[in-house]
C-alpha positions as CSV (number, residue, x, y, z in Angstrom):
1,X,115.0,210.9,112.0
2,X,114.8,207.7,110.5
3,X,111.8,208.3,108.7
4,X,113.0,211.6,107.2
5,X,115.9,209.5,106.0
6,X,113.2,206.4,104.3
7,X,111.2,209.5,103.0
8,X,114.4,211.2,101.5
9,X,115.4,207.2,100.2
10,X,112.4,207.3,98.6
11,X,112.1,210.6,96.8
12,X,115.4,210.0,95.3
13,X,114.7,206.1,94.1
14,X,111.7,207.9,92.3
15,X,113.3,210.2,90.4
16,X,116.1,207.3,89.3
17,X,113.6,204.8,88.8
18,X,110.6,206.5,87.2
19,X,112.3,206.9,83.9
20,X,113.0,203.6,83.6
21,X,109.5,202.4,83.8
22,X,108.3,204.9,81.0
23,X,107.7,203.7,77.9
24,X,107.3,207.6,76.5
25,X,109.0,210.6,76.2
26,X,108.1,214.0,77.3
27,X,106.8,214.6,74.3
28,X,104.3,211.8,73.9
29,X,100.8,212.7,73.3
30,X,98.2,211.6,75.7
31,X,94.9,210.3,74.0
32,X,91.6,208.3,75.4
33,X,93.1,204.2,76.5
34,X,96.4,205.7,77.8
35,X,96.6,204.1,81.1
36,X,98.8,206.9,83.3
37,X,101.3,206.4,86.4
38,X,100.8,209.8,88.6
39,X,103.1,210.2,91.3
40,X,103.4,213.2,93.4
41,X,105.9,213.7,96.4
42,X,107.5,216.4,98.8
43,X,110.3,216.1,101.4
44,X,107.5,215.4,104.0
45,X,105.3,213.4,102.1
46,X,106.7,210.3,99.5
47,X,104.0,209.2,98.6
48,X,100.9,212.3,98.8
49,X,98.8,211.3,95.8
50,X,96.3,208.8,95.1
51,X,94.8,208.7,92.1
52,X,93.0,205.4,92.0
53,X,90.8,205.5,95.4
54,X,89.6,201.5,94.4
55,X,93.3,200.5,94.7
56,X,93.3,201.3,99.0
57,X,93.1,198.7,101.3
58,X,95.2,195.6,102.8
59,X,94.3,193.4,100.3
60,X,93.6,195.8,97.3
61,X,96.6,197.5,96.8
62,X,98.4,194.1,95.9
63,X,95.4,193.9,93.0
64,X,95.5,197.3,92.1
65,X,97.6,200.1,91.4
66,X,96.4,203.1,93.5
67,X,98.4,205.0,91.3
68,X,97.1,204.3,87.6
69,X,94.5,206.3,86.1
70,X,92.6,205.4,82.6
71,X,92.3,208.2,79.9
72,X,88.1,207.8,79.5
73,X,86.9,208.4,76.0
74,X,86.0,212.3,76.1
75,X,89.8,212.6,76.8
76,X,89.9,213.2,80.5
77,X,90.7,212.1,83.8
78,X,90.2,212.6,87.3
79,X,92.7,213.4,89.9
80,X,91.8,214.1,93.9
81,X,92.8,218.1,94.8
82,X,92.7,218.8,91.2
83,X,89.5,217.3,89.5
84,X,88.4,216.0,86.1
85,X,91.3,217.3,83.8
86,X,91.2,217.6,79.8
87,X,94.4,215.6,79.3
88,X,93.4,214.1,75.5
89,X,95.8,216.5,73.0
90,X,98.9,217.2,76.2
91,X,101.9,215.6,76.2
92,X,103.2,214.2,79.2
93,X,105.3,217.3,80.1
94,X,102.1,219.4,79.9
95,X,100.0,217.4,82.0
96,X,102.9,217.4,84.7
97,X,102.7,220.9,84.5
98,X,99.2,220.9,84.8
99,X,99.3,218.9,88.0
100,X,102.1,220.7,89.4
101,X,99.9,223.8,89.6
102,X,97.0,222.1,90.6
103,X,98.3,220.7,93.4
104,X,100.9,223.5,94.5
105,X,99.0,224.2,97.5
106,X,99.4,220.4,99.0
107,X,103.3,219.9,96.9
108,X,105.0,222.7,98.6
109,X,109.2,222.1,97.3
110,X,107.3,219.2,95.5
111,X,107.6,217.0,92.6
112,X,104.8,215.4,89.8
113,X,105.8,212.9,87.3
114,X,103.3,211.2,84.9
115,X,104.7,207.9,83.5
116,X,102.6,206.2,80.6
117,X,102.2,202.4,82.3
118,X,100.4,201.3,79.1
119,X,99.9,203.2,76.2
120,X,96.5,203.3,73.6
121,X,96.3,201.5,70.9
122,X,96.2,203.3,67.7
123,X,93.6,201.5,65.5
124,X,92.8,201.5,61.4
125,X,90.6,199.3,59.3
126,X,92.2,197.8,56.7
127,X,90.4,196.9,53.2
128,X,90.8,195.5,50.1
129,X,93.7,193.0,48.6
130,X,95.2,192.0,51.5
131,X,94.5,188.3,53.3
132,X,92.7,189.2,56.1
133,X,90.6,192.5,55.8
134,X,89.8,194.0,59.3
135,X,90.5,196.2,62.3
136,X,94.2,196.1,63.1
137,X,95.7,197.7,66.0
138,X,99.2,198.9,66.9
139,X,100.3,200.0,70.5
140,X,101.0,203.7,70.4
141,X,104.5,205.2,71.8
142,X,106.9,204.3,68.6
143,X,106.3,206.6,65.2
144,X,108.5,204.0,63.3
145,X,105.7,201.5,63.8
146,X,102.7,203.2,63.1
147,X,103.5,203.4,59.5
148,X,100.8,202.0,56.4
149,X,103.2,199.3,55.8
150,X,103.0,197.7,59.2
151,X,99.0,197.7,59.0
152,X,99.3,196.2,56.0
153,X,101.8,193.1,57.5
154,X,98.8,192.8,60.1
155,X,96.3,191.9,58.2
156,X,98.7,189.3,56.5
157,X,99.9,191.7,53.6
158,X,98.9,192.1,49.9
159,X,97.1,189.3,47.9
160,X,98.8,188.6,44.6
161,X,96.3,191.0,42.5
162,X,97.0,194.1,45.1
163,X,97.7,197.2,43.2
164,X,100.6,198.4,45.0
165,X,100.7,201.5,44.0
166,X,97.6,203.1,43.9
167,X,96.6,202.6,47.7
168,X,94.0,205.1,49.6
169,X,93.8,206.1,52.7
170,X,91.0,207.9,54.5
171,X,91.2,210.1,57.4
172,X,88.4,212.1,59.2
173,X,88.7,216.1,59.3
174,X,85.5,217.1,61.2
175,X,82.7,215.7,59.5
176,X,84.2,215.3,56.5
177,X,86.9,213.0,54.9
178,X,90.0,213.4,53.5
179,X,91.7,210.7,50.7
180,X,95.2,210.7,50.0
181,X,97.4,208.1,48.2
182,X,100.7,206.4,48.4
183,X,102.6,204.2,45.9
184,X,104.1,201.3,47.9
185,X,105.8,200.2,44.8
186,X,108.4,202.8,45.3
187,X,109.1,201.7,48.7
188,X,110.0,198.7,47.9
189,X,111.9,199.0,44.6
190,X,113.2,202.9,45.3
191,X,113.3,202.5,49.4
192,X,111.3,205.5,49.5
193,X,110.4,205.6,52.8
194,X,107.9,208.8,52.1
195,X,105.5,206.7,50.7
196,X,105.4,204.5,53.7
197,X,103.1,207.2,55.6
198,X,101.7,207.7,59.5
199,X,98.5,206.4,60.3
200,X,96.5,207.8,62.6
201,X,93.6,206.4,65.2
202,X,90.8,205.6,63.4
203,X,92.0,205.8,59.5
204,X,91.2,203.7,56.7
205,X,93.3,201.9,54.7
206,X,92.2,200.7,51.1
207,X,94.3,198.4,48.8
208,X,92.7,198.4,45.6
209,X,92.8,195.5,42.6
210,X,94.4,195.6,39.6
211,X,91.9,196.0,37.2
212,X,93.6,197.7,34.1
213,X,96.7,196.2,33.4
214,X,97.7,192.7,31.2
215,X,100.8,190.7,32.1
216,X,103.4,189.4,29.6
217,X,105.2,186.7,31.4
218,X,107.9,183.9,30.3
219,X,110.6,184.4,27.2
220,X,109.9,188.4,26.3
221,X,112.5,191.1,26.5
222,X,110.6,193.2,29.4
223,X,108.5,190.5,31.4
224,X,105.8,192.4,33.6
225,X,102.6,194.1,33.9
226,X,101.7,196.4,30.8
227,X,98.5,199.1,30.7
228,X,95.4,197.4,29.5
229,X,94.0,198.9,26.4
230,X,90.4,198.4,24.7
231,X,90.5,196.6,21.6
232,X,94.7,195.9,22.0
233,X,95.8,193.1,20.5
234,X,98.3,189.9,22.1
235,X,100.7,191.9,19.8
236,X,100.4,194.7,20.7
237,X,101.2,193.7,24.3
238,X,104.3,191.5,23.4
239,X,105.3,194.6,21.5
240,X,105.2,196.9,24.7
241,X,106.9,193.6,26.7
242,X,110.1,194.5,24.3
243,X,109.1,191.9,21.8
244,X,109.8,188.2,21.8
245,X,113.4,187.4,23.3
246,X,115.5,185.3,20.9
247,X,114.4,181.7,22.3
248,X,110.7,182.3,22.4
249,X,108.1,179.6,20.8
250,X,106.3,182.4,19.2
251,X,103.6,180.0,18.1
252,X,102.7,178.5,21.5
253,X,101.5,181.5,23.4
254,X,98.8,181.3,25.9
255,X,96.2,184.1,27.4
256,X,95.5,182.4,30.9
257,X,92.3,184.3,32.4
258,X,90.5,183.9,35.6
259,X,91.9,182.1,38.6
260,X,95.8,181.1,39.0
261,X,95.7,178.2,40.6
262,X,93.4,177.1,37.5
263,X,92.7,178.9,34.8
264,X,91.7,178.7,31.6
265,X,94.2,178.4,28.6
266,X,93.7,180.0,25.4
267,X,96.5,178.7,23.1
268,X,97.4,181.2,20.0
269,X,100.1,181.1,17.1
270,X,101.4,184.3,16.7
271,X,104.3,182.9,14.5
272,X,101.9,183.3,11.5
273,X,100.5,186.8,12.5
274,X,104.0,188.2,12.3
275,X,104.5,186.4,9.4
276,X,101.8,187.7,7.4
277,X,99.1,189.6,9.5
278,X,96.6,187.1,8.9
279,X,95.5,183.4,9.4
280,X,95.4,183.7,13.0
281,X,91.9,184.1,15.7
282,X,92.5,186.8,17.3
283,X,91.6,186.7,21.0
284,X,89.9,189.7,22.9
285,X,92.0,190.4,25.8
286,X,90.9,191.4,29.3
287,X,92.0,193.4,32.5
288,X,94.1,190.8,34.3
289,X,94.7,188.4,31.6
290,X,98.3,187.3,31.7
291,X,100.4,186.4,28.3
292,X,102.5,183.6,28.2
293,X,105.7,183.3,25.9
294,X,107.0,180.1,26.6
295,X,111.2,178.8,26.3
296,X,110.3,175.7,23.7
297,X,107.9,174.7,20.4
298,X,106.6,172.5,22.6
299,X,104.4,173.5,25.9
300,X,102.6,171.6,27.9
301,X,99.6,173.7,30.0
302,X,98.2,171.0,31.4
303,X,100.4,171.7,34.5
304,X,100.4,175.5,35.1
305,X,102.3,176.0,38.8
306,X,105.6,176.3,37.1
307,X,104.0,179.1,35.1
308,X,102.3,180.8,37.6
309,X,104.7,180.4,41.0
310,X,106.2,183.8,40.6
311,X,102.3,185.5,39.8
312,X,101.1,183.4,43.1
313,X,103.8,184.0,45.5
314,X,103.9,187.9,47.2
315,X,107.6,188.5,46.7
316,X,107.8,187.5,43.3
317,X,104.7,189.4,42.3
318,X,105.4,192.4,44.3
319,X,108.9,192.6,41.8
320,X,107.2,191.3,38.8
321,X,104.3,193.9,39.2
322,X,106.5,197.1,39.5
323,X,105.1,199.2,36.9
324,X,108.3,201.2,35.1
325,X,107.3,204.1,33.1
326,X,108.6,203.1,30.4
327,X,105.9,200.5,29.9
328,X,103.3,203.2,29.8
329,X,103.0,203.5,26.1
330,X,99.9,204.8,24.7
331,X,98.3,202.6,22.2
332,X,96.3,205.3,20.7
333,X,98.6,207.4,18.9
């Protein structure tokens, strides 16, 4: 009697508890590294299955639970009065059902539940602009976190030449690949949360460089990032930066090319190429040059990190590098 009474304890702290330990729902999909709780009882029986044969013994079972089972690579596992199961593609509801049938023979007025004790790690190189290139992974079980953005803050987010908005990423199909892209500029600036996409096990992401644009910095109308042009002139970009803004020293403007934290200064009056179209050297610009309008007659470039803070520090530059349409003017016509 009293065991009937510890067995029937039992069965019901199991269905109370066992929620409560899974970090899944129903609904979860089972894939290779899934480490799986399988418990099956009856009113005779609490505790019928064993899963993990290691795990028995006096001083084993404290090491080892008898009850865990690892998803191998091929996507299967093995359970005793069953045998090997495909369980890589099921969600948990599907493999109970599985079991349930398998072992209806044994589980007469029985009950199977599957918990996931730890759950794969969804994995996804990640390439390009960002500080630490690499392998990143990301515990499976919660959609919200397994998102391009998140892969991104693991490998310590975008370096300040990322082009934001023109990121790939590659996912197999077969023996093929497929390349789609997403534009994280608008989740930042337009909280569009549809660019900030699912990644899957094994993708790759790619964060490209900004090869084709010029920036117009300091006193212009419409500060930022402008489409680089062949043959352009420094006009021509302070033009499509909405022009000089009323306290700009329009004859101390500087191209600085190369790297930020020191690069080189090419100083050019453009006072006297608006004022006549002539008497001034013009200077060929580059992908990635930036165009600096500065507040007085006199600048001193001998000290740039005032100049550059906001093109050197990630929150600043992912603002200042938004790309509006309205600075996609073509030079040409």
């Amino acid at each position: 009697m009293l065991s009937r009474i510890i067995a029937a304890a039992l069965i019901f702290f199991a269905g109370v508890l066992a929620p409560a330990f899974s970090y899944m729902g129903d609904n979860y999909v089972i894939g290779p590294g899934d480490v799986l709780e399988i418990r099956a009882w009856n009113s005779s029986n609490p505790d019928l299955l064993v899963v993990n044969p290691v795990g028995v013994g006096v001083v084993a079972t404290t090491l080892i639970d008898q009850h865990a089972v690892t998803v191998s690579r091929d996507g299967r596992i093995y359970v005793p009065m069953v045998g090997a199961i495909k369980v890589e593609g099921k969600t948990i509801a599907e493999l109970e059902d599985v079991l349930d049938r398998g072992l209806s023979f044994y589980l007469k007025g029985g009950k199977v539940k599957v918990l996931i004790k730890t759950p794969k790690t969804i994995k996804a190189y990640v390439m390009g602009e960002v500080s630490r290139p690499g392998m990143y992974g990301i515990p499976d079980g919660n959609a919200e976190e397994l998102r391009v953005m998140n892969f991104i803050n693991a490998s310590g987010g975008f370096t300040a030449l990322s082009d934001m908005g023109n990121i790939k990423i590659l996912r197999k199909n077969g023996s093929s690949q497929e390349a789609s892209f997403v534009d994280l500029r608008k989740l930042v600036s337009k909280t569009d949360i549809e660019q900030n996409r699912m990644i899957k096990d094994g993708d790759t992401i790619i964060v490209p460089q900004i090869y084709n644009q010029v920036y117009v910095l300091g006193l212009v109308n419409k500060p930022g990032p402008v489409p680089y042009v062949q043959e352009a002139s420094i006009a021509d970009y302070i033009a499509q930066a909405g022009g000089f803004a009323k306290v700009a020293a329009s004859d101390s403007v500087a191209v600085l090319r190369g790297n930020p934290s020191s690069p080189t200064v090419i100083k050019v009056g453009m006072r006297r190429f608006f004022d006549w179209g002539k008497g001034v050297e013009e200077v060929s610009m580059l992908p990635g040059d930036i165009v600096y309008v500065p507040q007085s007659w006199y600048a001193n470039f001998g000290d740039l990190a005032s100049i550059l803070i906001g093109f050197r520090d990630l929150r600043n530059a992912t603002r200042d590098l938004a790309t509006p349409s309205q600075w996609r003017i073509d030079f040409t016509k």
